[in-house]
C-alpha positions in Angstrom: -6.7 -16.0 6.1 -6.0 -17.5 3.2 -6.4 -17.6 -0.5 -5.9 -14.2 0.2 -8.8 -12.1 -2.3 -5.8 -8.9 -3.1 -3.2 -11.4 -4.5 -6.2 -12.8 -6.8 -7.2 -9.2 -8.2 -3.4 -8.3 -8.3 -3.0 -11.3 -10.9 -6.0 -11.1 -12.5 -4.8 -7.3 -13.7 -8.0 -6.1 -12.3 -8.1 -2.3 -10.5 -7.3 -2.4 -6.9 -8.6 0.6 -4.8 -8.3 1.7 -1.0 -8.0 4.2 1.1 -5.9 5.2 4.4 -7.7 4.7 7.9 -6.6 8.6 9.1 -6.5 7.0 12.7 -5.8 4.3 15.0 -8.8 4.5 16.6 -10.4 0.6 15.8 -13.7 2.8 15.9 -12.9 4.7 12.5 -11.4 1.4 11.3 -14.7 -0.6 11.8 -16.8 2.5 10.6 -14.5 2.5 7.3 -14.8 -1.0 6.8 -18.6 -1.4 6.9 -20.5 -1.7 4.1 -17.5 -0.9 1.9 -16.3 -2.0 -1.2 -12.7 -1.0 -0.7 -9.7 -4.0 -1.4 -7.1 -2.4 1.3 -7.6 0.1 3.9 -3.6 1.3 4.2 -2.3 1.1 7.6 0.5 4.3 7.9 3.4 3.1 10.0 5.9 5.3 8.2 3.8 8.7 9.3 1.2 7.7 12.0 1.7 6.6 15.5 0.4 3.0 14.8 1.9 0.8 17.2 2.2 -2.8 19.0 -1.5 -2.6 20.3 -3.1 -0.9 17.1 -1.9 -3.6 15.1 -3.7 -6.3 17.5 -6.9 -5.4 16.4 -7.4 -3.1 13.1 -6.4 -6.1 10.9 -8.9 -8.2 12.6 -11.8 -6.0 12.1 -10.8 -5.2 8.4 -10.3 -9.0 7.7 -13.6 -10.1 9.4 -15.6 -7.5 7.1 -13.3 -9.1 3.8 -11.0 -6.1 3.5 -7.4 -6.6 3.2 -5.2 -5.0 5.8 -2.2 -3.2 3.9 0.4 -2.0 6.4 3.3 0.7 5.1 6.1 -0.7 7.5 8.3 2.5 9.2 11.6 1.0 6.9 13.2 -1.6 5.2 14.0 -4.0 8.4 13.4 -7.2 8.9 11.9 -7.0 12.4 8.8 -4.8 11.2 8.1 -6.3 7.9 8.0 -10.0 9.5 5.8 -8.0 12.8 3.2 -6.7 10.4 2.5 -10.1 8.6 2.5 -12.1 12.1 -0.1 -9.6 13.2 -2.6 -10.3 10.1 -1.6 -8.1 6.8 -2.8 -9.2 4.0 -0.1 -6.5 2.3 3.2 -5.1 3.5 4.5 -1.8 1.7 8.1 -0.6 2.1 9.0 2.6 2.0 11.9 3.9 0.4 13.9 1.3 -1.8 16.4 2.5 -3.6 18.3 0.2 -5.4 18.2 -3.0 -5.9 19.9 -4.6 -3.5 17.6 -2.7 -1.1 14.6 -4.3 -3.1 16.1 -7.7 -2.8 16.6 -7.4 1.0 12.8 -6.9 1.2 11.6 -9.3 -0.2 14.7 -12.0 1.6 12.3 -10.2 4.8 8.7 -10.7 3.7 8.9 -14.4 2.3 9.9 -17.5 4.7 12.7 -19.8 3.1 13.6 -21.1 0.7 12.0 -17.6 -1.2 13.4 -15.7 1.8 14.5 -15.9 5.4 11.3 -14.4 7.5 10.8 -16.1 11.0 8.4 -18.7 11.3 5.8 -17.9 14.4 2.9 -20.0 14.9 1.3 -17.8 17.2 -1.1 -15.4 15.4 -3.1 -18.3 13.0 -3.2 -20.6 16.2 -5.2 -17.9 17.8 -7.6 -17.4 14.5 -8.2 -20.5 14.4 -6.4 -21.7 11.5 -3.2 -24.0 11.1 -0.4 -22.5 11.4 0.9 -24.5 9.3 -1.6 -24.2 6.4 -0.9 -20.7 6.7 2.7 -20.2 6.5 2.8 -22.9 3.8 0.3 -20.5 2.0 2.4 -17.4 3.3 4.6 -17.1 0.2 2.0 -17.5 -2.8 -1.0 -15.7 -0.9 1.1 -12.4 0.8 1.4 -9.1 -1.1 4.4 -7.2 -0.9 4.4 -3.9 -2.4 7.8 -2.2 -2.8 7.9 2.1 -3.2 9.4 3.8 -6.1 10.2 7.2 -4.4 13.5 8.3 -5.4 15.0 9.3 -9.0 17.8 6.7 -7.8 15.4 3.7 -7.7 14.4 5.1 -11.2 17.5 4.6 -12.8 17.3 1.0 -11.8 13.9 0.2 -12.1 13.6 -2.4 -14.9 16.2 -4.6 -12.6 13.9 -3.5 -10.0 11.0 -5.2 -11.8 12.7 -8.2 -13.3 13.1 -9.5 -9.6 10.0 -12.5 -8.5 8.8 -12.0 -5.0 7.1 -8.3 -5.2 3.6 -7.5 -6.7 3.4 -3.9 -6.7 5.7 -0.9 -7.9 3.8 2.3 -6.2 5.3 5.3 -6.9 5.4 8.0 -4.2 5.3 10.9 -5.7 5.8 13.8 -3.1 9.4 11.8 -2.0 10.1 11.6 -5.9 9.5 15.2 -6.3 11.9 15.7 -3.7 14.3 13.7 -4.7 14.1 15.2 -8.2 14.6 18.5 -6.9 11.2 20.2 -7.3 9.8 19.2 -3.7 6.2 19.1 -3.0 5.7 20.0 -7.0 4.2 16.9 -7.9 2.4 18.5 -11.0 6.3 18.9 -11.9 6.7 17.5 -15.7 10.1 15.9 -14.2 7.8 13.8 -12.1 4.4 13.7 -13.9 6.5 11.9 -17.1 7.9 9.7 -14.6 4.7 8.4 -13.9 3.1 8.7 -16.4 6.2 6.3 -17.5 6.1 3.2 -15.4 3.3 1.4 -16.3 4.7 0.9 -19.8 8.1 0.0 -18.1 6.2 -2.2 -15.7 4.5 -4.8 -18.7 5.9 -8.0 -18.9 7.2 -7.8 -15.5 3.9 -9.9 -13.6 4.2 -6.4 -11.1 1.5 -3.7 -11.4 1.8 0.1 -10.7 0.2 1.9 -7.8 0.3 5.5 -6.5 -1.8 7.4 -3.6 -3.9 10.4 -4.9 -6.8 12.9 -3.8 -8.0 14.5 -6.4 -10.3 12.7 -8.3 -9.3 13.8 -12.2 -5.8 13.2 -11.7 -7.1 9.1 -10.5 -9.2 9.0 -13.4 -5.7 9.9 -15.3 -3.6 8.0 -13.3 -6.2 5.0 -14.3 -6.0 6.2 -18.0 -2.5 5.9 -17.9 -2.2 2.0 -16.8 -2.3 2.1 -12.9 -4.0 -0.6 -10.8 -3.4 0.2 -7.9 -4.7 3.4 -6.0 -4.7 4.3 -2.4 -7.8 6.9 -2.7 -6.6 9.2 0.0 -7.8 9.6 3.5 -11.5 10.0 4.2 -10.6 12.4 6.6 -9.0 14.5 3.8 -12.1 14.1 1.7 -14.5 15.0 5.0 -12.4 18.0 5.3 -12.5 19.3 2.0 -16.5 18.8 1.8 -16.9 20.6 4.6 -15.2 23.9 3.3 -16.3 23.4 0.0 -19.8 23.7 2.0 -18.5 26.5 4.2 -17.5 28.5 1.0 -21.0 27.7 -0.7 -22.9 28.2 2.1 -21.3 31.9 2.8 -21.4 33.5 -0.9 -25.2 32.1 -0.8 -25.6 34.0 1.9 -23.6 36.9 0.2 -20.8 37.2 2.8 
């Protein structure tokens, strides 16, 4: 389980890149981990009906083929946070933090004492086949906690937000930040494009790097021009779609109709 390979390439400033398994069918999570050269696959529990027995087995198969499991918890509680790192994340992203007493109460969630007050359960690296104790002495160094920058609220306060130890990632989500700035589902919006284009400068000296989730491959290659190192890459079953109209529309004006 552990040294954990993310935390590594987190701290060594190097590019992290994933993508977001579209199902929780463990057949489309083994197919997307073979052969791949992702660092995450993201695991929606905000969005996507991912439950209890899901989370048996999708971080087991990702694990086993060296990926790291990275699982978006539905909110800021205690309960699911301490849940998704018993059942094998390597990652934990929570959605919507605000302030920073709401950033602080995330990370009191994801680390065990004295960093934090997370439950100590010896259950799921007894049945890897590790020690438990090994692990959760690990737990605290070798776990990635990702905290989500997705409200012009939690911008105000960002550079508290940063100055706090315990998180690794800032990812901004910018269809909730458009919202929040009052030009919903305009992400192209200047309001929220300087924004971003913003918080990796904000973000050095902090020891935290700046993610974001994107399709379309120019505005990555910007996003990656502009200081971010981490990137959730989509869904492949976003990118299968769109190839397969793209074909569709070539395929028909070939045929001239």
């Amino acid at each position: 389980m552990y040294p954990n390979p993310l935390k590594q390439k987190i701290q060594d400033g190097k590019l992290v890149l994933g993508t977001a398994i579209p199902t929780h069918d463990i057949r489309i999570a083994a197919a997307l981990a073979y052969d791949s050269t992702a660092d995450f696959i993201w695991i929606d529990q905000e969005h996507s009906p991912f439950g209890p027995r899901d989370m048996e087995m999708i971080p087991i198969i990702l694990r086993q083929q060296g990926i790291a499991p990275m699982v978006r918890v539905p909110w800021n509680d205690p309960t699911h946070i301490k849940k998704a790192f018993d059942a094998g994340a390597s990652a934990v992203m929570v959605p919507q933090i605000s302030n920073v007493e709401e950033a602080k109460r995330a990370i009191d969630y994801a680390k065990y004492p004295p960093l934090g007050n997370r439950g100590i359960s010896p259950t799921w690296p007894a049945l890897a086949g590790e020690s438990f104790i090994d692990v959760i002495n690990s737990a605290n160094d070798e776990t990635v906690l990702i905290l989500q920058l997705e409200s012009e609220e939690h911008y105000k306060q960002v550079d508290d937000i940063l100055a706090l130890d315990g998180f690794d990632v800032l990812l901004v989500g910018p269809m909730d930040l458009s919202a929040s700035l009052g030009v919903m589902t305009d992400m192209q919006n200047s309001k929220v494009q300087s924004i971003m284009e913003e918080m990796p400068k904000r973000a050095e000296g902090s020891g935290k790097i700046i993610g974001t989730t994107l399709g379309d491959p120019e505005e990555i290659r910007q996003k990656v021009d502009w200081g971010y190192k981490f990137l959730n890459l989509g869904s492949p079953l976003g990118f299968g779609i769109s190839f397969v109209n793209d074909r569709f529309v070539e395929y028909r004006e070939q045929a001239g109709n």
